[in-house]
MARNUNU-64686 format. One line per 4 residues: number of its first residue (from 1); their letters; for each residue x negated, y, z of N, C-alpha, C. Coordinates in nm, 4 decimals, decimal comma. Layout:
REM residues N
NUM	A	X Y Z X Y Z X Y Z ~ ...
REM end
This chain:
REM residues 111
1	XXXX	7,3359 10,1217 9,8237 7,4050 10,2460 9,7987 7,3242 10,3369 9,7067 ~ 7,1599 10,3577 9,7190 7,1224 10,4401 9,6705 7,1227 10,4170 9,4920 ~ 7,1292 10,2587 9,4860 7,1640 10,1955 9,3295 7,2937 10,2997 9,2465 ~ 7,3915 10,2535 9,3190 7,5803 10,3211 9,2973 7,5612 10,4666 9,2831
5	XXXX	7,4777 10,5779 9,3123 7,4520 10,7282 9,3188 7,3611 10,7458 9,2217 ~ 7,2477 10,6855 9,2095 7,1881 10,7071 9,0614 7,2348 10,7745 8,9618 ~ 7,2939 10,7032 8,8829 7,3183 10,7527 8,7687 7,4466 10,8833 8,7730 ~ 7,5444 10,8448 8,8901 7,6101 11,0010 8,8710 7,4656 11,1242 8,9248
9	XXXX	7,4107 11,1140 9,0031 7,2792 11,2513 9,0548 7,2431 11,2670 8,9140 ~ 7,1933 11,1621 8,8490 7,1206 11,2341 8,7003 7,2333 11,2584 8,6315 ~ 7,3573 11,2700 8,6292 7,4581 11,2858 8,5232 7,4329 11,4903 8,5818 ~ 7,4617 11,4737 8,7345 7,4765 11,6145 8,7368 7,3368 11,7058 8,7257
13	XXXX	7,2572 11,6320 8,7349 7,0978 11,7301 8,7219 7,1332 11,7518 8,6038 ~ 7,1452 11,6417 8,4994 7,1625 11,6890 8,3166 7,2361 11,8193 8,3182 ~ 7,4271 11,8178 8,3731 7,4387 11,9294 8,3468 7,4024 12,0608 8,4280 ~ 7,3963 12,0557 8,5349 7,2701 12,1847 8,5835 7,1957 12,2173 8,4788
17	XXXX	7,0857 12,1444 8,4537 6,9548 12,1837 8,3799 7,0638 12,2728 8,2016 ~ 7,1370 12,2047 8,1416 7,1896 12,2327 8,0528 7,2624 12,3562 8,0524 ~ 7,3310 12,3585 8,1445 7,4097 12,4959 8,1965 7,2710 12,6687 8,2418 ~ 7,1742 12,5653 8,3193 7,0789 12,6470 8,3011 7,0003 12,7403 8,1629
21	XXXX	7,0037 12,6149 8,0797 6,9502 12,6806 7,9341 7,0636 12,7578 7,8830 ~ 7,1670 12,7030 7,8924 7,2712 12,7976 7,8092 7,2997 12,9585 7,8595 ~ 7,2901 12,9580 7,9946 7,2992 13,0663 8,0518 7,1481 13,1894 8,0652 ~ 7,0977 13,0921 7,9942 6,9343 13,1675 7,9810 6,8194 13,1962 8,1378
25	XXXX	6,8891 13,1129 8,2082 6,8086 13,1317 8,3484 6,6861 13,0471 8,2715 ~ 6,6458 12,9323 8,2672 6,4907 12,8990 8,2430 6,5264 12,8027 8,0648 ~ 6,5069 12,9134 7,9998 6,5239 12,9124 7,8187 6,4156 12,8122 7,7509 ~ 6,4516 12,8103 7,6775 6,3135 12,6763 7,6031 6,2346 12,6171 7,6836
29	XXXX	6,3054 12,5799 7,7358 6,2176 12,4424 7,8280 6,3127 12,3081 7,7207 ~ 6,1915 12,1962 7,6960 6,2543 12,0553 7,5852 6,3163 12,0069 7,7252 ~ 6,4399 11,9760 7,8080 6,4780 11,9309 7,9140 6,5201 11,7687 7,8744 ~ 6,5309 11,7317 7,7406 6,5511 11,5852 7,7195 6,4057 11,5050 7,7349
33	XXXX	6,2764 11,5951 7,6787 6,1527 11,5043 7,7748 6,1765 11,5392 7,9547 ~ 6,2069 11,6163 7,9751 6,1647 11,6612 8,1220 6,2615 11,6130 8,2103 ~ 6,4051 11,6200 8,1709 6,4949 11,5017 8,2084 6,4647 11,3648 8,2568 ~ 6,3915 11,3371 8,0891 6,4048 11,1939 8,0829 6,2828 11,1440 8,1753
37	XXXX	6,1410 11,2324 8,1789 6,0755 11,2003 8,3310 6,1555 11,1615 8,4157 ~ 6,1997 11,2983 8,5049 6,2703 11,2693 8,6029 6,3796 11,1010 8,5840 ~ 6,4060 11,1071 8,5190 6,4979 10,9995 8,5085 6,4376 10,8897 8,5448 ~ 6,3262 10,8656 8,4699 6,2842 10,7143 8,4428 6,2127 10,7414 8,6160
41	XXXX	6,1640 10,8182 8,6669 6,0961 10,7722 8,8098 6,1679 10,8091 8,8945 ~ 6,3065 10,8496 8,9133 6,4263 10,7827 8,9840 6,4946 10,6738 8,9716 ~ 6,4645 10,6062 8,8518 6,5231 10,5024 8,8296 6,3462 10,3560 8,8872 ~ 6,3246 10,3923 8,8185 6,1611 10,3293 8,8939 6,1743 10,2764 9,0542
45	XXXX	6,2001 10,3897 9,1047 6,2515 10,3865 9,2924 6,3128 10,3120 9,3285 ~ 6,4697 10,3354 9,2457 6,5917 10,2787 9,3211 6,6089 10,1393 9,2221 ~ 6,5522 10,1252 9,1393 6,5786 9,9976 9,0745 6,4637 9,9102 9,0665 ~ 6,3550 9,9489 9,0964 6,2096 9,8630 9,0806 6,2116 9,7981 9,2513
49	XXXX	6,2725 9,9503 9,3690 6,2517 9,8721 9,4964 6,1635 9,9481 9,4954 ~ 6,0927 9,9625 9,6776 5,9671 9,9837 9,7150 5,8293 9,9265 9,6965 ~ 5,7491 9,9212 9,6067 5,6596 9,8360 9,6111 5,5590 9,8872 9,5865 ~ 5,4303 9,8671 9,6016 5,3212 9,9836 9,5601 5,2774 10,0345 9,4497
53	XXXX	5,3438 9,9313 9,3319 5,3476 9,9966 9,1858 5,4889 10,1044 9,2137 ~ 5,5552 10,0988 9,2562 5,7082 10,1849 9,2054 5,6162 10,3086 9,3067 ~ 5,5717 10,3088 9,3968 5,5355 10,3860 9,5005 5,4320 10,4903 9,4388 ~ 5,4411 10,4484 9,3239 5,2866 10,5345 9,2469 5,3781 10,5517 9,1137
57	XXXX	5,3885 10,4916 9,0435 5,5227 10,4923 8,9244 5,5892 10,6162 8,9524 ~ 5,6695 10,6471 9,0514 5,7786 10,6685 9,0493 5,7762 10,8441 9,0292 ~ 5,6910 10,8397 9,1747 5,6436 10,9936 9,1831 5,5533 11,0417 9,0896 ~ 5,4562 10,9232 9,0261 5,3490 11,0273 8,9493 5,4314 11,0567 8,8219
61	XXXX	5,5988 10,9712 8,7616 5,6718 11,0112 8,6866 5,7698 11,1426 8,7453 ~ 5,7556 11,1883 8,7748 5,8597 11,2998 8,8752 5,7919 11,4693 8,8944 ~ 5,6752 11,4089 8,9068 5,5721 11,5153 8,8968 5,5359 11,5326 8,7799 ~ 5,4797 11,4892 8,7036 5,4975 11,4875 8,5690 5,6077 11,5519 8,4750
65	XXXX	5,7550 11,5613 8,5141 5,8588 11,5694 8,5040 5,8451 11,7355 8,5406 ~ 5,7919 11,8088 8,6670 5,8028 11,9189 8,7453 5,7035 11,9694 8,6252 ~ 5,5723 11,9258 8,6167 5,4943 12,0049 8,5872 5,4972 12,0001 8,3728 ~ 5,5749 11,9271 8,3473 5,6371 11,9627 8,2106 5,7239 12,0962 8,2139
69	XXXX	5,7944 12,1095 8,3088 5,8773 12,2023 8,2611 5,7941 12,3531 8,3786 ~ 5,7374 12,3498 8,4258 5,6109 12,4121 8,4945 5,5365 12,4520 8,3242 ~ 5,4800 12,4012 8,2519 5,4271 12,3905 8,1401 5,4972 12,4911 8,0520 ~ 5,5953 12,4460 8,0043 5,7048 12,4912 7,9062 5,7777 12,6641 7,9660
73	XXXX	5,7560 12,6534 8,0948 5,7620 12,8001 8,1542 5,6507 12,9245 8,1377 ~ 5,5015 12,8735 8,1550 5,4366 12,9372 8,1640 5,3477 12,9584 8,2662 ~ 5,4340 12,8396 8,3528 5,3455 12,8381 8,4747 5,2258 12,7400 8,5562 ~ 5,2140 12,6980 8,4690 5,1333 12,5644 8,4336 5,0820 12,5417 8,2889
77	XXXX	4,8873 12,5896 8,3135 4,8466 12,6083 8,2096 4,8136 12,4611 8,1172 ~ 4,8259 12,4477 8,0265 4,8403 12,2790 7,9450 4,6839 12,2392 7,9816 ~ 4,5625 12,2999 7,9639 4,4604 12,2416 7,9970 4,4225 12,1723 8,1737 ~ 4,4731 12,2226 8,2291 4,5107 12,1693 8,3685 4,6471 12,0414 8,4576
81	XXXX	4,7342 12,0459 8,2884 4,8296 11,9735 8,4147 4,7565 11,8299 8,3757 ~ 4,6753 11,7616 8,2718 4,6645 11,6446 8,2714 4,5389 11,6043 8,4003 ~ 4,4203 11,6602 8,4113 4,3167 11,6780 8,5371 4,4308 11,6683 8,6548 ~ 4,5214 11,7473 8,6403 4,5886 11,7338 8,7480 4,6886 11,6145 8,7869
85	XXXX	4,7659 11,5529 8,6713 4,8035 11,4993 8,7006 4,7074 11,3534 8,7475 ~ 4,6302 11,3049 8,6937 4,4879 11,2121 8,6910 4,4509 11,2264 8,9047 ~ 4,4540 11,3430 8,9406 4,4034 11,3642 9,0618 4,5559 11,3090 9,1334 ~ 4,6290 11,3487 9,1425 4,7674 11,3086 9,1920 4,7854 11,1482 9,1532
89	XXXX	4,7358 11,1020 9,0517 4,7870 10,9374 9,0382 4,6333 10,8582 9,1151 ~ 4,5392 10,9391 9,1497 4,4135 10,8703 9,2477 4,4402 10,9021 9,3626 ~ 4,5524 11,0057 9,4050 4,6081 10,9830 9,5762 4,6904 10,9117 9,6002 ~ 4,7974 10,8869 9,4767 4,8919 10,7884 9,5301 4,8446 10,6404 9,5624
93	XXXX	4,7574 10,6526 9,4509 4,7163 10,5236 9,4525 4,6354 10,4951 9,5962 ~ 4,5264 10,5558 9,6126 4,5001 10,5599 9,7259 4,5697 10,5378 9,8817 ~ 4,7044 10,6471 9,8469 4,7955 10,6558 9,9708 4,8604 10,4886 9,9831 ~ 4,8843 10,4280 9,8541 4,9338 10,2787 9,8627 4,9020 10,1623 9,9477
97	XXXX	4,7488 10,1764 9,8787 4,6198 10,1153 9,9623 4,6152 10,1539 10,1424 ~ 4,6290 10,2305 10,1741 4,5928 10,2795 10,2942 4,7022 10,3109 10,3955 ~ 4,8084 10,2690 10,3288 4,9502 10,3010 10,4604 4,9609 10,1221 10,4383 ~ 5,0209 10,0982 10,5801 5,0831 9,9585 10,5887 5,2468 9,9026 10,4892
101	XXXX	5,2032 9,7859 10,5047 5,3106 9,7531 10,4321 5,4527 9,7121 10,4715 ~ 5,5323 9,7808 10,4043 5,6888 9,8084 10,4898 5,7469 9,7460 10,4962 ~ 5,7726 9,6141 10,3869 5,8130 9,4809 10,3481 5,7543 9,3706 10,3053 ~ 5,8183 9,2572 10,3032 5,7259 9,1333 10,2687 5,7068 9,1467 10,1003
105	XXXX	5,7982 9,2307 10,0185 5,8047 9,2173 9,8913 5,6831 9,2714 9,8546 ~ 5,6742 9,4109 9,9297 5,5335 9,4595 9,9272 5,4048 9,4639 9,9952 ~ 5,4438 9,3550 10,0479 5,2971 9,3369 10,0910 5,1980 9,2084 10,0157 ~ 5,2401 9,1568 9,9686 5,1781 9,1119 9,8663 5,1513 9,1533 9,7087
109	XXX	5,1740 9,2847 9,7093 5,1784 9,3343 9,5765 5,0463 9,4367 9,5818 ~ 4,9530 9,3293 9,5076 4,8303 9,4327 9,5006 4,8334 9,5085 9,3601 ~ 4,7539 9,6120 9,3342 4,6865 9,6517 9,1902 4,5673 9,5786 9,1729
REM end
């Protein structure tokens, strides 16, 4: 199921976010990179499966995604989101390693 909902959720985030710029609630933000984050690590999730690469993939694309348009606001200074993001892809990774494994697909899936 969560495959079949995909692509309409990002059809309607697009127009949210779009309706947002037009209406001037959050203005010059590039939302076709910041979109297309979000996109590709929802799609990562529901189409890669759970596995400990998608499990790190997915979110450190999503966050990435937040803190672009975090960036492009003003609220997120550019010399900090890459340190930051770097610290966030050594917990996931970490968190991968260190929680059990939920399936047989992933439990043989090392880095």
């Amino acid at each position: 199921m969560q495959q079949k909902i995909t692509v309409p959720v990002l059809i309607i985030t697009v127009g949210v976010a779009w309706l947002l710029n037009t209406l001037k609630v959050v203005p010059d933000v590039d939302w076709v990179w910041s979109l297309g984050l979000m996109a590709a690590g929802v799609l990562t999730l529901t189409i890669g499966g759970i596995t400990k690469t998608t499990l790190v993939v997915g979110p450190l694309l999503l966050v990435g995604s937040v803190f672009s348009v975090l960036r492009q606001t003003g609220r997120l200074q550019e010399p900090h989101e890459i340190p930051l993001l770097v610290i966030i892809l050594g917990a996931l990774m970490l968190w991968v390693q260190l929680r059990p494994p939920g399936n047989a697909k992933e439990a043989g899936k090392e880095f």
